[in-house]
BADO-578508 format. One line per 4 residues: number of its first residue (from 1); for each residue x, y, z of C-alpha. Coordinates in Angstrom, 1 decimal, decimal comma. Layout:
NUM) X Y Z  ...
//
This chain:
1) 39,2 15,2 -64,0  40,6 11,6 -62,6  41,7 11,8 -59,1  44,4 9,4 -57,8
5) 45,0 8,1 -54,6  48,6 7,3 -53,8  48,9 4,0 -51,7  50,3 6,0 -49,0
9) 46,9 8,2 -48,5  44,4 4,7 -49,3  46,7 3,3 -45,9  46,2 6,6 -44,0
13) 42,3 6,8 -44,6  42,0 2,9 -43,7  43,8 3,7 -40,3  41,8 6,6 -39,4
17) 38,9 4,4 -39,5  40,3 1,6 -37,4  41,5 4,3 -35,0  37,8 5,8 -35,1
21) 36,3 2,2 -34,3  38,8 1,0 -31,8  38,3 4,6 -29,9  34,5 4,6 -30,1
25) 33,8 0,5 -29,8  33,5 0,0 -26,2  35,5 -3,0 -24,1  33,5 -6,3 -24,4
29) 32,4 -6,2 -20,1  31,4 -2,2 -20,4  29,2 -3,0 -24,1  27,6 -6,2 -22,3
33) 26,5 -4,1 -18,5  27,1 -0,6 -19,2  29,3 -0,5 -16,3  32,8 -0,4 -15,8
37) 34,2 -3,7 -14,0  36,6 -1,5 -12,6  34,3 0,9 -10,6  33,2 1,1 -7,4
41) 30,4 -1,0 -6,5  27,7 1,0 -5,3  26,1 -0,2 -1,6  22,8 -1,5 -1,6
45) 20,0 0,7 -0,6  18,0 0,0 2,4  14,5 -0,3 2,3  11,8 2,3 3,6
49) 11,8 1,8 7,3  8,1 0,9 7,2  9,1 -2,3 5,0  11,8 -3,7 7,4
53) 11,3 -5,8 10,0  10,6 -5,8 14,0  10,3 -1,9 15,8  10,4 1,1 13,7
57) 10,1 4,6 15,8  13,0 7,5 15,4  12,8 9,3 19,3  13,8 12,4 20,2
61) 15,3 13,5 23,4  13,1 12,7 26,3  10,5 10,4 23,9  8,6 7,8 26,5
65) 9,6 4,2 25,7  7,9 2,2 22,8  5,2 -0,5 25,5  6,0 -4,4 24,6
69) 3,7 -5,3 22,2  3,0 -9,1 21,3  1,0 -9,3 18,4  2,7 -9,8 14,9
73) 1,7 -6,6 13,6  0,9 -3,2 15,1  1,2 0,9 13,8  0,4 4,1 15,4
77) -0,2 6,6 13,3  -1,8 10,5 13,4  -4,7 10,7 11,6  -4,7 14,5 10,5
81) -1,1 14,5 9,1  -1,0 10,6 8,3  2,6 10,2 9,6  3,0 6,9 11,3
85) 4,7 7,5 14,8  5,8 4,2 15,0  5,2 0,3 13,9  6,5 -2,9 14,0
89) 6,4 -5,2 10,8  3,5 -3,3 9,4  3,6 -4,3 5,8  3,2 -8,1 6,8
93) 0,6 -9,8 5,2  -1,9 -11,4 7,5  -5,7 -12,0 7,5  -7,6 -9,4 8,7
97) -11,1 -10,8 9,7  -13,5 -8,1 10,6  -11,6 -5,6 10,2  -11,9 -6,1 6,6
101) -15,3 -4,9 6,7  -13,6 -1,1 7,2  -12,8 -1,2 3,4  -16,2 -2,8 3,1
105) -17,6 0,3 4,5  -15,5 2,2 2,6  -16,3 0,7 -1,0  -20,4 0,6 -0,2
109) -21,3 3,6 1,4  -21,2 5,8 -1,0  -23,5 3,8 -3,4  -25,8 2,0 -0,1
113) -27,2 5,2 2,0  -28,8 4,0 4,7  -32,4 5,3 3,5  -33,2 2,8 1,4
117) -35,4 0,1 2,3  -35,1 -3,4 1,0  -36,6 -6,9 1,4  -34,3 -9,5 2,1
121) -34,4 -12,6 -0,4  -33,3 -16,2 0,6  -30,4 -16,1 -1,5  -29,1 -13,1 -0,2
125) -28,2 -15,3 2,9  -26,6 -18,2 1,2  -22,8 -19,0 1,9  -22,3 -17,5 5,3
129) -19,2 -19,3 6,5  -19,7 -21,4 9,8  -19,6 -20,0 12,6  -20,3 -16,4 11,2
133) -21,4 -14,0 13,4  -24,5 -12,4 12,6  -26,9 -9,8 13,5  -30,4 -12,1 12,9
137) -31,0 -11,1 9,6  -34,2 -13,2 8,0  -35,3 -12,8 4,7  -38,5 -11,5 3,9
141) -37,8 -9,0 6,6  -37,7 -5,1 5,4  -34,9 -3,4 6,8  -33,6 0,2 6,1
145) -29,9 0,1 4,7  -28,8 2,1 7,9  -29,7 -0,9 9,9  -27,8 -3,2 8,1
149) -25,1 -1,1 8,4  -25,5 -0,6 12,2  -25,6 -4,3 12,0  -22,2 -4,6 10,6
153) -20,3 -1,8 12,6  -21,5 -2,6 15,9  -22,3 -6,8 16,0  -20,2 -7,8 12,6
157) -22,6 -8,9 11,1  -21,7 -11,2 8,5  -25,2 -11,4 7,6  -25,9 -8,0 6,9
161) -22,6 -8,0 4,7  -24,2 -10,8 2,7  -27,5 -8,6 2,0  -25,8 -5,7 0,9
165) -23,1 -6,9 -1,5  -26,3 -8,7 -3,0  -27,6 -5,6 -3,5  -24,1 -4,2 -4,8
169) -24,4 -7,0 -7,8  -23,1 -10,0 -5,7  -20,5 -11,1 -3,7  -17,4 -11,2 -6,3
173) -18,5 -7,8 -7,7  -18,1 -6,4 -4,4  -15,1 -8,1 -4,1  -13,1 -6,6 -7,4
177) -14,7 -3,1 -5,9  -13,0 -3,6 -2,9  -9,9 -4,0 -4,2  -9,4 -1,4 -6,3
181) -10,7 0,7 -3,3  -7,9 -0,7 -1,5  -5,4 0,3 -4,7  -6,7 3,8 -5,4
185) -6,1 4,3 -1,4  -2,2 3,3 -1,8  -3,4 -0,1 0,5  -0,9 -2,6 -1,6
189) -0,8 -5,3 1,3  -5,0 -6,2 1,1  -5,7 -9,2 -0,9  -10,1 -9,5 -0,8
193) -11,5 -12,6 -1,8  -14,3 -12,6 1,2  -16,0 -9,1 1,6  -17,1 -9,9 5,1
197) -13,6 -11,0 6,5  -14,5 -14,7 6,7  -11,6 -16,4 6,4  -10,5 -17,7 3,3
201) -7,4 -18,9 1,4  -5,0 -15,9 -0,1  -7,2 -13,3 1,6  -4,8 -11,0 3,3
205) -4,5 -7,4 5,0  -1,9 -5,5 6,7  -1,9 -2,8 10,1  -0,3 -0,6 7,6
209) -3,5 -1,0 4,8  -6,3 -1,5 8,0  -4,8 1,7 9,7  -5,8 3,6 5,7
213) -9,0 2,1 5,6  -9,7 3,4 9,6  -8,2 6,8 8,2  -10,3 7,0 5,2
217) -13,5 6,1 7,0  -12,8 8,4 9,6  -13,0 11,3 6,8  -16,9 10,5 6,5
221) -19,7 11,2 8,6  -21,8 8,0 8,4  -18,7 5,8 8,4  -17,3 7,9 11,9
225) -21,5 8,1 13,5  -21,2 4,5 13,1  -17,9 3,0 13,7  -18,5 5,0 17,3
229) -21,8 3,8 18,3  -22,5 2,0 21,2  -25,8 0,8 20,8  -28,6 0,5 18,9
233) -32,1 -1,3 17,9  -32,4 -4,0 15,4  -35,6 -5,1 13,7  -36,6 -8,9 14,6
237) -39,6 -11,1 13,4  -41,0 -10,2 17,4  -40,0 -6,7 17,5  -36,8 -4,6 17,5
241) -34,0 -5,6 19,7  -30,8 -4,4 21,3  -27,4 -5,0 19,9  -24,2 -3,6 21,2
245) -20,5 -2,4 19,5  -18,6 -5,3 20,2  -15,1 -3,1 20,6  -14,9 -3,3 24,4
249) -12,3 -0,3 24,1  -15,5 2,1 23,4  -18,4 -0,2 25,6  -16,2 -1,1 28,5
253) -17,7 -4,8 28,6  -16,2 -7,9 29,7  -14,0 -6,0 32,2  -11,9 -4,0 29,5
257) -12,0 0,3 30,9  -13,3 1,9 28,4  -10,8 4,2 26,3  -11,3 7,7 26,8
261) -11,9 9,8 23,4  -12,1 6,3 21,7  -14,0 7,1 18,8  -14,4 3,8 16,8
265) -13,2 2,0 14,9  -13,6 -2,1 14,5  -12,2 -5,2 16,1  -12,5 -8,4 14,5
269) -11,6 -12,3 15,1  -11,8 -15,4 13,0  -9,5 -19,2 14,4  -6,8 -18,1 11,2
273) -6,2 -14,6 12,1  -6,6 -14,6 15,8  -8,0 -11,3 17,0  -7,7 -7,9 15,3
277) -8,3 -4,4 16,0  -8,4 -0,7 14,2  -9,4 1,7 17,2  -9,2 5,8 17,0
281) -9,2 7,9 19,8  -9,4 12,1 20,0  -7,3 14,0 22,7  -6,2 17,3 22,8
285) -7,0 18,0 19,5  -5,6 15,6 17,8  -6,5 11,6 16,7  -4,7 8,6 16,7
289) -5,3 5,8 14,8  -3,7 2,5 16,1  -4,2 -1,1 14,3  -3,3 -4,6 16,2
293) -2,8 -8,0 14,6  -2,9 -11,4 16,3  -1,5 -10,8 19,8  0,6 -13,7 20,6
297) 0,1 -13,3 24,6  -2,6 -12,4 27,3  -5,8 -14,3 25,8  -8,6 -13,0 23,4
301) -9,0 -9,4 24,9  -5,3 -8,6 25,0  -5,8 -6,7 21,8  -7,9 -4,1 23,6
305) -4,8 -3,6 26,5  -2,3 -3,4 23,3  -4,1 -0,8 21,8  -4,7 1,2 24,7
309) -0,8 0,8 26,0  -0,3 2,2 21,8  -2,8 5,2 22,0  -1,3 6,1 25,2
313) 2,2 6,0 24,1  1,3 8,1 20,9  -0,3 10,9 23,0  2,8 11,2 25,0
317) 5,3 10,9 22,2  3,5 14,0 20,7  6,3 15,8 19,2  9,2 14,0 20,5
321) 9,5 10,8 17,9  9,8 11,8 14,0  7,6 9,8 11,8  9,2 6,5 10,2
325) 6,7 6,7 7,2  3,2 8,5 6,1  -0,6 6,8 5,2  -1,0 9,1 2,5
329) -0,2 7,5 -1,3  3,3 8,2 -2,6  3,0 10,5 -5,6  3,1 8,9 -9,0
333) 6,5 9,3 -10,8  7,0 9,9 -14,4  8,6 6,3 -15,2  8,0 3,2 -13,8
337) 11,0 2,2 -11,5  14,6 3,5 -11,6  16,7 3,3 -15,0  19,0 1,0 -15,8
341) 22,4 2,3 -16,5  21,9 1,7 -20,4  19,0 3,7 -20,6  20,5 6,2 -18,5
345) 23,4 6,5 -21,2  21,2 6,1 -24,2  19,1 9,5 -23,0  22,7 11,1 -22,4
349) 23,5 10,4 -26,1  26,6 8,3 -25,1  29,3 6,8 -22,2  30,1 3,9 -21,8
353) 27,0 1,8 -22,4  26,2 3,0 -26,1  25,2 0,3 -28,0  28,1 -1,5 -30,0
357) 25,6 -0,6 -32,9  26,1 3,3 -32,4  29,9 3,2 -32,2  29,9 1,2 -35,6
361) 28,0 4,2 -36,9  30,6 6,7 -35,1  33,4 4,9 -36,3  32,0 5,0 -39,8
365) 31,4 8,4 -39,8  34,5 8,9 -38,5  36,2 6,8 -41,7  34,0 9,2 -44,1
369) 35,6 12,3 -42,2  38,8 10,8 -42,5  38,2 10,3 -46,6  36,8 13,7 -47,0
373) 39,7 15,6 -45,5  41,9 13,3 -47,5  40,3 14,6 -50,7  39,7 18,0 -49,3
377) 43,5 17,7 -49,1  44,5 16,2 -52,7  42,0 18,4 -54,3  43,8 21,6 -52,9
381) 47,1 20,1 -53,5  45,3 19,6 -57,2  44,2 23,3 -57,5  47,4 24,6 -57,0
385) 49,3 23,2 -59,5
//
């Protein structure tokens, strides 16, 4: 049997399928964005109160008064819950100096217990930076590990640092270690290109990342026995010999009152980043952990009087400031940053950011609905006759 299409029904099929296109093909601005010109324009979002600048702190009713602080970046945080009570311009990247030698700590412990013994080799001592300070390591002295590390915690001893990244696999190994311990801890800000804290070019830190590194350290027992020790013997050529913690907050020298409950952590100073602190301090059950950067007033030991003004604003702010952002790593998200509004409509299956390729489809299978009804149609008219 020969079906014919009248001209009539060949002119209504070709319209339904321009109708079908023109309804389905979106306007040229919506196919190009996804978005229509004509809506309104979302407002941007603010960022995270821990990445905006100057003095972040959210006080409650009857909160004491945030002290005047002079160095570029400072944080108080709570060490059990990791909420950070208040900051200002923590995520700003600076050098850290010794205080580097927390994530250090952090990296090598766990792979340098202090039992071992080793003999120091002349190359282990090559490349300290001038004017590093030192503890008096001298090769082809035997020193347990635990000395070394007592050499580091409590005189910063670049030397020590030297010997035991040597024993690590050398200095850049320790290096790449360090920073992806600074990674897997959420620390984004830390930049290590000199394991001891020496400065050099690109090598940055943050009170935000030092104030994770203090936290994290805290969590272990060697890293907390030493951090908080005063003093301590070091073996010499002549005989051991006394060294001292050089954080005044916890040995009370050079006229700075010691802190009670200080419990550590490490100060540090080079000429590029000025002078640096992570200090922790226990009262009434709970620990603070406070970081200081570069002090712009007051001379070289204003870092210890900004850190104790900190400590002692976080103790009495206990409960009357909400935290403006947490030391603990954000969880990880199923996708990588937000969608973008085509993506968004192609999981939706349509709107109006479908591809101008899909509505060619829909208006052709639109056309070939149009036909089939048409012959649905002339084939009933057919039958009947």
């Amino acid at each position: 049997m020969t079906i014919r299409f009248s001209s009539r029904m060949i002119g209504s099929c070709s319209a339904l399928c321009v109708l079908g296109a023109l309804a389905l093909v979106p306007s040229p601005a919506v196919a190009r964005t996804g978005v229509d010109p004509d809506a309104p324009k979302p407002t941007s979002l603010q960022p995270p109160p821990l990445y905006r600048s100057g003095t972040q702190v959210r006080p409650r009713a009857g909160a004491p008064e945030v002290p005047n602080v002079s160095a570029l970046s400072w944080l108080v945080a709570d060490t059990g819950t990791g909420d950070v009570l208040a900051a200002h311009d923590a995520h700003r990247p600076l050098p850290p100096a010794s205080t580097l030698k927390t994530l250090f700590a952090l990296t090598m412990l766990p792979t340098l217990p202090g039992g071992i013994r080793h003999t120091v080799a002349e190359r282990e001592l090559e490349g300290l930076g001038d004017g590093s300070s030192t503890v008096g390591v001298v090769e082809g002295q035997t020193y347990q590990v635990t000395d070394l590390w007592r050499g580091i915690f409590l005189h910063s001893g670049n030397d020590a640092v030297h010997v035991l990244a040597s024993m690590n696999g050398g200095w850049d190994t320790t290096a790449h270690q360090m920073q992806a311990k600074a990674r897997a801890l959420g620390a984004l800000d830390t930049h290590v290109v000199s394991p001891d804290g020496y400065d050099a070019p690109g090598q940055t830190s943050s009170a935000y990342d030092l104030a994770i590194f203090g936290r994290a350290g805290l969590s272990r027992e060697d890293f907390a026995r030493y951090c908080s020790t005063i003093d301590a013997t070091f073996p010499g050529t002549g005989g051991a010999y006394e060294i001292q913690n050089t954080n005044r907050l916890l040995t009370g020298a050079d006229g700075i009152a010691p802190y009670p409950g200080l419990i550590g952590v490490k100060n540090g100073y080079t000429s590029n980043a000025g002078n640096t602190l992570v200090a922790a301090a226990r009262r009434g059950g709970r620990t603070l952990i406070v970081t200081v950067m570069n002090p712009q007033s007051g001379g070289g030991l204003a870092v210890y009087e900004e850190a104790r003004s900190l400590l002692d604003w976080g103790f009495g702010a206990a409960g009357r400031v909400d935290p403006v952002g947490s030391l603990l790593p954000a969880r990880t998200v199923a996708q990588a940053g937000p969608a973008t509004p085509d993506a968004v409509m192609a999981q939706d299956g349509g709107g109006p950011g479908w591809p101008v390729t899909g509505a060619i489809a829909g208006a052709g299978a639109v056309g070939a609905g149009a036909v089939v009804l048409a012959l649905r149609f002339k084939g009933g008219r057919s039958g009947r006759r």
